[in-house]
C-alpha positions as CSV (number, residue, x, y, z in Angstrom):
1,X,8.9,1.6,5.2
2,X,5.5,0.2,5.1
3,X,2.6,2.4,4.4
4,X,0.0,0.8,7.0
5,X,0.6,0.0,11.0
6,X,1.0,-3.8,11.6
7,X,-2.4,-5.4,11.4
8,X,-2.6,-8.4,14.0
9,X,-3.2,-11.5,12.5
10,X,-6.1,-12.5,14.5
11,X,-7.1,-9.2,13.6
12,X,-7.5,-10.3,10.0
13,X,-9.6,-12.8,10.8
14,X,-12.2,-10.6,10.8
15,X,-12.0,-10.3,7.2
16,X,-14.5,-11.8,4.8
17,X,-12.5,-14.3,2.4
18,X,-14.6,-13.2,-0.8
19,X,-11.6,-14.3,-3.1
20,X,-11.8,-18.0,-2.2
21,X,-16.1,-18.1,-1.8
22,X,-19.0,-18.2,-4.3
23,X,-21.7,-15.6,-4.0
24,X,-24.3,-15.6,-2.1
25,X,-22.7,-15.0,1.5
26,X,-24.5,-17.1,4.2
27,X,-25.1,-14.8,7.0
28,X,-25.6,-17.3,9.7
29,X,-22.4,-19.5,9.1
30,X,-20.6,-15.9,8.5
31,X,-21.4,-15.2,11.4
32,X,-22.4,-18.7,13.3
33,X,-26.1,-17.5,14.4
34,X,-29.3,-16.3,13.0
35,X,-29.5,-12.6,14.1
36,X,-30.6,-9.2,12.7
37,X,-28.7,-8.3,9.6
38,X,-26.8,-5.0,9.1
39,X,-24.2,-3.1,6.9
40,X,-22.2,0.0,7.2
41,X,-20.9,0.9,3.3
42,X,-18.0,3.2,3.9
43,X,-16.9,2.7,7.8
44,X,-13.8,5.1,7.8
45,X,-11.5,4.0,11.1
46,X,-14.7,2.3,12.3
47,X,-15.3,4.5,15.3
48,X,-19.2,4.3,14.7
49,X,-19.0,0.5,13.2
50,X,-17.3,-0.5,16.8
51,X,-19.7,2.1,18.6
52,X,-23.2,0.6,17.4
53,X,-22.3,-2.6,17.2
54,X,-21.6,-2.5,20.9
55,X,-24.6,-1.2,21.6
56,X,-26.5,-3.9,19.6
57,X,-25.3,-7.2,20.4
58,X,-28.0,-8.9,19.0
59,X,-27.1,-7.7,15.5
60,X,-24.9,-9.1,12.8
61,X,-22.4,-6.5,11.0
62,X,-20.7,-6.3,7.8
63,X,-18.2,-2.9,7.4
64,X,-17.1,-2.6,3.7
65,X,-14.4,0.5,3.6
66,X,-12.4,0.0,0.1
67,X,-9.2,2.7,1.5
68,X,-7.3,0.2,2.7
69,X,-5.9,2.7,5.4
70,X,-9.1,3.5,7.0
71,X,-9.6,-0.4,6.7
72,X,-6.7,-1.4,8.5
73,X,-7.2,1.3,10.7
74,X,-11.3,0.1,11.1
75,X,-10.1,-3.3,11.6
76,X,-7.4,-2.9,14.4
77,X,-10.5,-0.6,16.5
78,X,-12.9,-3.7,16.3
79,X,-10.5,-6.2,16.9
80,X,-9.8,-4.2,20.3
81,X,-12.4,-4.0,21.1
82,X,-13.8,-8.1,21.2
83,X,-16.6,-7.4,18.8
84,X,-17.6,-10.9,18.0
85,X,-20.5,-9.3,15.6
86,X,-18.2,-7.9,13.2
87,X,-16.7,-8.8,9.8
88,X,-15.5,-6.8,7.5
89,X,-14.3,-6.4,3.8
90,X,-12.3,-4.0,1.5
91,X,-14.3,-4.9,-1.4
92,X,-16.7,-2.0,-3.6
93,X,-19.7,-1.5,-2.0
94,X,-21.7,-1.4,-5.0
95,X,-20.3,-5.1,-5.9
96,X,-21.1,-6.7,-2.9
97,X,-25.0,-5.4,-2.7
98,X,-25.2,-6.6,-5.9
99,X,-23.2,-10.2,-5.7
100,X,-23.0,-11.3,-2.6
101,X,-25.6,-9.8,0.2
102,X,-28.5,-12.5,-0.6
103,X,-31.7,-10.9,-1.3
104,X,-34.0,-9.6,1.7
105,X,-31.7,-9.9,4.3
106,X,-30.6,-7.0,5.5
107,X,-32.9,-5.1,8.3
108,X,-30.2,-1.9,8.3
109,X,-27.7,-0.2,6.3
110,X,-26.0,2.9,7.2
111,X,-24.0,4.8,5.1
112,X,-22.2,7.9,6.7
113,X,-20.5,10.7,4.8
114,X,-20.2,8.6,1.7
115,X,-17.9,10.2,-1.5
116,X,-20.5,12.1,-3.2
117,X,-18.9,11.9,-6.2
118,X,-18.9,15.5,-7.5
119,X,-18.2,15.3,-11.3
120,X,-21.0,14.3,-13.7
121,X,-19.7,11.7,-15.0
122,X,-19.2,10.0,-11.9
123,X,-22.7,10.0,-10.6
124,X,-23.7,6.3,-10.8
125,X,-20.9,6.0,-8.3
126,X,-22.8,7.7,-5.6
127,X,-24.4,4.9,-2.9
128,X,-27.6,6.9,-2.6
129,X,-28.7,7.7,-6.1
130,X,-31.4,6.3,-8.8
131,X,-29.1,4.3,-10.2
132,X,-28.2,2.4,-7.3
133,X,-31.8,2.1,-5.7
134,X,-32.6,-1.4,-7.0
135,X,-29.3,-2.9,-5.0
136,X,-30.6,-1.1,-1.9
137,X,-34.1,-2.3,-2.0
138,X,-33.0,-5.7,-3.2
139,X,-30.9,-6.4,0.1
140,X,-33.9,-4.4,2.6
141,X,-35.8,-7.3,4.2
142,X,-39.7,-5.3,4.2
143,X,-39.2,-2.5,6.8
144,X,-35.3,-2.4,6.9
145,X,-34.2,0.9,7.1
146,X,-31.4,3.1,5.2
147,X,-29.5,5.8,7.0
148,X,-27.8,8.3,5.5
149,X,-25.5,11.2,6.7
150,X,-23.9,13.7,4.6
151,X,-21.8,17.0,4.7
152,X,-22.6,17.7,1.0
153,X,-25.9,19.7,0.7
154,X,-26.4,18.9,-3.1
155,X,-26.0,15.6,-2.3
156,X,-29.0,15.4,0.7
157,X,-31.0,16.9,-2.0
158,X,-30.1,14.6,-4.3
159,X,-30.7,11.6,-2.0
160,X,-33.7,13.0,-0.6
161,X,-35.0,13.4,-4.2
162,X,-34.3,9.7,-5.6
163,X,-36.2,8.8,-2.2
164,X,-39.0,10.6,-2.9
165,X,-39.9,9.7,-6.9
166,X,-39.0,6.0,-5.8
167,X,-42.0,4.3,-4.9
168,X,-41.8,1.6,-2.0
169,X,-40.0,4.2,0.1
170,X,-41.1,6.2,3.3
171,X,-38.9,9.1,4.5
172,X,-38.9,8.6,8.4
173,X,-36.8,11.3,9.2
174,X,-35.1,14.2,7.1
175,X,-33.3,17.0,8.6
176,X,-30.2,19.2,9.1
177,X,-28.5,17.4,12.5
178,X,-27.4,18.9,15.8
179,X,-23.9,18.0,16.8
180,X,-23.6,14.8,18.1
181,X,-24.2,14.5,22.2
182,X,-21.5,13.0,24.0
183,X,-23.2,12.9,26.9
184,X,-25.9,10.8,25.6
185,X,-23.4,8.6,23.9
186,X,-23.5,9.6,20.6
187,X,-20.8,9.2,18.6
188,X,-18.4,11.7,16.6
189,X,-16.7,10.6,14.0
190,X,-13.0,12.0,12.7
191,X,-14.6,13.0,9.8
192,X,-18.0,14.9,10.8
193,X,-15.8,16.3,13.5
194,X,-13.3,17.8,10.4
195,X,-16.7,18.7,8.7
196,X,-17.9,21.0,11.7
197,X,-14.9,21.9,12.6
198,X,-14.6,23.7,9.1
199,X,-17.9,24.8,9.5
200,X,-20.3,22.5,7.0
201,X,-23.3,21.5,7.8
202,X,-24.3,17.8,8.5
203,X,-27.9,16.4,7.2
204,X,-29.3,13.2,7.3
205,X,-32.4,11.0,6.8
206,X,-33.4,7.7,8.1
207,X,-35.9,6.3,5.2
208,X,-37.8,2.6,5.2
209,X,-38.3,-0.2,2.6
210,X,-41.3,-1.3,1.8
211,X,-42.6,-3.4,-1.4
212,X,-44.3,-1.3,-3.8
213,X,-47.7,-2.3,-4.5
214,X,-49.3,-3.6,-7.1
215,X,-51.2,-0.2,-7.4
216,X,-48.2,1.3,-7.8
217,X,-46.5,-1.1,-10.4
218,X,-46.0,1.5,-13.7
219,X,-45.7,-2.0,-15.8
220,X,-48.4,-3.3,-17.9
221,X,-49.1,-6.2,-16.0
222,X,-52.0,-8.2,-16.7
């Protein structure tokens, strides 16, 4: 028995050969145009990757899900559904903002009920956290824009906070989100469906890059 439905090899093709390339990724021959460059860190079965990147043609998108289930599962949904804007990976997120997204290139990255990594101990592992700031901002293009849902109220905090004493940053939006309208054609996911479904709360905040200034440089720059 094997553990993951047949993946199509066509399907594969989607996939980002990192293992046989050199960092940095070249987004145009990725992809085989200039466009507007995006990233969803943590797609799940890709029902919102294959969702907005339908609705925006005109962007480029990298998924990155590491469980290879929701992977397989993510890449079978774009595949289906003739998304010519999509690769994908089942690298770490943290690695590839770090080694292979070249700098300022990226004018969106969404990251959607992320792990918030509860224990202590594991808190540099959190996408949205001080630590991990510097990979975010180095990857922003000025103005790109970080989106960020969550179930986990400590975590929204936490996110909002890091935000906040990071200069460089505005907050565009912040707030504690409605159930997603259908009707309208937003999209609900498996898992903030799970999350309302067992009552939690769902919060999120849209927040945009900018350059610090000079003014604002702590450093003692001469």
């Amino acid at each position: 028995m094997t553990p993951f439905k047949p993946v199509p090899e066509e399907a594969l093709s989607l996939e980002i050969p990192l293992k046989s390339m050199e960092p940095p990724l070249d987004w145009s021959a990725l992809f085989g145009r200039a466009a507007t460059n995006a990233i969803e860190i943590g797609t799940g079965n890709g029902v919102f990757l294959a969702s907005e990147a339908a609705k925006l043609p005109g962007f480029n998108f990298i998924g990155i899900e590491r469980d290879l289930e929701f992977y397989y599962k993510m890449v079978r949904r774009v595949h289906a559904a003739s998304l010519a804007n999509v690769r994908t990976t089942p690298a770490d997120a943290l690695d590839v903002l770090e080694h292979w997204i070249p700098p300022a290139s990226v004018a969106r990255i969404y990251c959607y009920f992320s792990d918030p990594w509860p224990k202590r101990r594991h808190a540099a592992r959190r996408v949205l956290s001080p630590a991990n700031l510097p990979l975010i901002e180095r990857v922003l293009i000025p103005g790109g824009e970080f989106r960020f849902k969550t179930d986990v109220g400590y975590y929204f905090n936490l996110a909002i906070t890091a935000l906040r004493k990071q200069s460089g940053w505005t907050i565009v939006e912040s707030a504690r989100l409605p159930p997603p309208d259908v009707a309208k054609g937003e999209v609900v996911t498996n898992f903030e469906r799970k999350a309302r479904e067992a009552g939690s709360e769902v919060w999120g905040l849209i927040a945009r890059y900018h350059e610090p200034s000079p003014a604002s440089c702590s450093c003692s720059c001469s």
